[in-house]
N, C-alpha and C positions, 0 to 999 in steps of 0.2 A: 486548569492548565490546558493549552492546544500546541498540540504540535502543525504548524500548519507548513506546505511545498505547494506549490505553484503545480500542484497539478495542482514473498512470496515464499513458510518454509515449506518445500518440495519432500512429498512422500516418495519412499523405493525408488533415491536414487543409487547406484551402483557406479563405480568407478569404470571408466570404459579405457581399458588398459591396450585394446588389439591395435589402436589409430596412433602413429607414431607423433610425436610434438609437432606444431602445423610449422610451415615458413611464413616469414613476416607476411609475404603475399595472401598466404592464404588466412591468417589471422587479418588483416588487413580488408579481407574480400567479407567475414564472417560480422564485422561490426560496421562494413558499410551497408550490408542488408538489413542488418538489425536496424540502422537508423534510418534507412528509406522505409522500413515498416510500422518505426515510431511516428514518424511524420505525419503516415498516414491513420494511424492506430486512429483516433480519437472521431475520427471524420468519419469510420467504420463501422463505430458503434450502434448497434442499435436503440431504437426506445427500446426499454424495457423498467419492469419491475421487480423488483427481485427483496428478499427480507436480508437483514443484517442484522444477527447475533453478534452482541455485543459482551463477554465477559473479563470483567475490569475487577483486577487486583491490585494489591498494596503491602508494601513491608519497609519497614525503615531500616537505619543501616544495623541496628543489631536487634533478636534476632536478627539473620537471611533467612527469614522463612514468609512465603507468599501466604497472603491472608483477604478470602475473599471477601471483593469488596459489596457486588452488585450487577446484574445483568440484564441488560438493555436490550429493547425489541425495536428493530427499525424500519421503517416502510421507505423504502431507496428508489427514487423515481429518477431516470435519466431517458431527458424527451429533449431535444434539437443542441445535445452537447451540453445539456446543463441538468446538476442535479441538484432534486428537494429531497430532504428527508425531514420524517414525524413521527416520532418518539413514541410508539406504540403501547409498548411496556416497560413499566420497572417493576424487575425482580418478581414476573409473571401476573402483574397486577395492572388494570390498565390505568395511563399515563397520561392526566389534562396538560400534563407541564413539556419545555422543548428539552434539547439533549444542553442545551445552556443553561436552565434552572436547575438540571439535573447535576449541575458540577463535570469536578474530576477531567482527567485527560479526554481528550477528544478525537474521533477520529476523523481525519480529512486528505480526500485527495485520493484514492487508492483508482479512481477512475479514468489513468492515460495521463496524466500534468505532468508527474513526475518523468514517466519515461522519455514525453516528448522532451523535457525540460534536461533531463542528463542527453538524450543524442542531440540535439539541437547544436550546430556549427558554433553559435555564440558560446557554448559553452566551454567546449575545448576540450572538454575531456578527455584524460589519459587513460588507455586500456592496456592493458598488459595481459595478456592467456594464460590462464594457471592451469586449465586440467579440461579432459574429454570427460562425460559422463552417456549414461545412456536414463531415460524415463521414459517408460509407457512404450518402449518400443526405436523410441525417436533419437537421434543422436545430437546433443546437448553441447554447446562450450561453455566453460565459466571462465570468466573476465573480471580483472579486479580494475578498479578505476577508481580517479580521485576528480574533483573540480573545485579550485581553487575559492575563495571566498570572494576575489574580485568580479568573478566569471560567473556564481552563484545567484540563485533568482531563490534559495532554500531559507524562510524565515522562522524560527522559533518564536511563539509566543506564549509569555509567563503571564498568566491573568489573576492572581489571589481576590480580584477585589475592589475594583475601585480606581484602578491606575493599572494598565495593560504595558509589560515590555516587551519589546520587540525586536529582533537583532538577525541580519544578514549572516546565513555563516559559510562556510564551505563543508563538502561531505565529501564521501567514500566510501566503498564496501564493493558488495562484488553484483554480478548479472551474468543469470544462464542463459543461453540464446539456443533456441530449435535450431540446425543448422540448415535444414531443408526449406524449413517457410522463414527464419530470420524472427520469428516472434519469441518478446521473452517470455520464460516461462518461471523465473522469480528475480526477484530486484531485491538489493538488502542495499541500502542507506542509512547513514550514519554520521551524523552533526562532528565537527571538528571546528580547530579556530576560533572557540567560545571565548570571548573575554569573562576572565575572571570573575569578575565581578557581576556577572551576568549570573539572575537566580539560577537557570535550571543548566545543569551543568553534561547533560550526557543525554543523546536524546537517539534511538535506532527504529530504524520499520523494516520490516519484510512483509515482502508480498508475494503470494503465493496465484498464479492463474492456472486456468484448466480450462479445455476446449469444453464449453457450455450450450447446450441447444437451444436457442432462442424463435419460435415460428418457425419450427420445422430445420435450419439450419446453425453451423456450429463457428460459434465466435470463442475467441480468448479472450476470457473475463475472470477479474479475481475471485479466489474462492476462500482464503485465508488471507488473515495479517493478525501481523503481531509488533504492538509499538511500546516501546519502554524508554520510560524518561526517569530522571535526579534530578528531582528539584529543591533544595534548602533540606537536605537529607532523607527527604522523602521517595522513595523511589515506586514509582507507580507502572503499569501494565496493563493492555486493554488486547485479547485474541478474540479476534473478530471471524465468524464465520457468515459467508454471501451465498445462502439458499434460497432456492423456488422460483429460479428465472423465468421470466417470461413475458412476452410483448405486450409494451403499454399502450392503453387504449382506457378510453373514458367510460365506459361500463366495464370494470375489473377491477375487483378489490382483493383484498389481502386480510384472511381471518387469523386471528391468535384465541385459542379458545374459541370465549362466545365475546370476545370482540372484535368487531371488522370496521375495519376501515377503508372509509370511500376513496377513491384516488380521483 
C-alpha cells in the first residue's frame, strides 16, 4: 500500500493564551506569508543526506491494539530537488531488496510537494484560524483548511498486487505557521471524498519539521511523520524519524552498524 501527494506532530507546544483572536487582516496577512514561503520552500533546499527511521505497525479492527510490524533503515538523498532512497535495513539487518519488495505502506513526499501543493493559488484552499500557540520560543498560528477534490493534485494508491488503484481525493486538517519567518512548522492532512468502493478508506499524515543544520547553516526540514491508513479492514501505521543531516557530496556515506553505504 502507498499513500502517495504530489509533493508534522509538534513536541511542547503550549496554548498561547496573552494574543487576542487576530482580524481577518491580520489572519489574512499570516497565510499569505506562509504561501510566499511555500513557494519558495523547495528551491531552498539543500543537498543533503540525512537517514530515515522507518517504524511501521499494524492492527486490524478488533483487537485496537498496535502490533509491531517491522523497522526500516533509509539512506534519503535530495540533490537538485529530487529524491533517492535505499533501503539500507530491515529490522536492523542489512537489506539487498527496495522499500517496494519490502511491502506494506510507504512513505512518500514529506519533502515540500505537499506544502507547495496545499498553498499554491490553484488550489484554493480554505483557512480558517483556530488558536495562537507558542514553540521553542517562537509564536505559532494554527489554521484548519479544506481543498476540494476538484482543486486536489492528492492521490491514494492501493497496490495488493498485481493491479494498482488509484483515486483523486480531496483533504483537510490543520497547519501551524512561525509567524515571524511564515515557515510551517507541522502539516496534518487527511484524505476525504473517498468513493466507497475505493479499497483503502481513511488515509492521514503529519509532518513534523525543525530548524536542522545543514553545512554550517539552519534550514526547516522534517523531523517526524506519522501516516495511518484503512485499508479492507486493515489498518496500518509507518512513524518515521529524519536523523543525521548533512551535505551531500560524492565522497560521504551513511554507516548503520557495520554496513555502509556508498552514496
Amino acid at each position: 500500500m502507498r499513500v502517495m501527494a504530489l509533493p508534522v506532530v509538534a513536541v511542547g507546544l503550549t496554548v498561547w493564551a496573552a494574543t487576542p483572536r487576530p482580524t481577518d487582516t491580520e489572519t489574512a496577512g499570516d497565510v499569505e506569508r506562509a504561501r510566499a514561503v511555500a513557494a519558495d520552500y523547495v528551491k531552498h533546499i539543500p543537498d543533503f543526506v540525512c537517514t530515515q527511521t522507518i517504524h511501521r505497525y499494524m492492527r486490524f479492527t478488533l483487537p485496537k491494539k498496535w502490533l509491531p510490524l517491522d523497522t526500516l533503515s533509509v539512506k534519503l538523498r535530495y540533490s537538485g530537488q529530487n529524491e533517492e532512497r535505499q533501503l539500507i535495513q530491515h529490522d536492523g539487518q542489512p537489506s539487498g531488496s527496495t522499500e517496494e519488495e519490502a511491502g506494506g505502506l510507504r512513505n512518500v513526499g514529506e519533502f515540500g510537494g505537499m506544502l507547495e501543493t496545499l498553498f499554491a493559488p490553484e488550489s484554493q484552499a480554505e483557512f480558517h484560524w483556530e488558536s495562537f500557540k507558542m514553540f521553542a520560543g517562537r509564536q505559532v498560528a494554527v489554521f484548519s483548511y479544506r481543498v476540494s477534490r476538484a482543486r486536489s493534485t492528492y492521490s491514494l494508491t492501493f497496490d495488493p498486487g498485481g493491479y494498482a488503484h488509484v483515486m483523486i481525493v480531496g483533504y483537510h486538517g490543520m497547519v501551524d505557521v512561525d509567524r515571524e519567518t511564515g515557515g510551517v512548522l507541522r502539516l496534518v492532512y487527511e484524505a476525504d471524498t473517498i468513493a466507497p468502493e475505493f479499497p483503502m478508506q481513511f488515509a492521514s499524515t503529519t509532518v513534523e519539521y525543525g530548524y536542522v543544520e545543514v553545512a554550517g547553516k539552519r534550514y526547516l526540514l522534517p523531523v517526524r511523520s506519522e501516516i495511518e491508513t484503512d485499508a479492507d479492514g486493515l489498518r496500518s501505521r509507518n512513524i518515521s524519524e529524519f536523523t543525521r543531516y548533512r551535505k551531500f557530496s560524492t565522497d560521504s556515506f551513511i554507516q548503520f552498524g557495520d554496513t555502509v553505504g556508498n552514496q
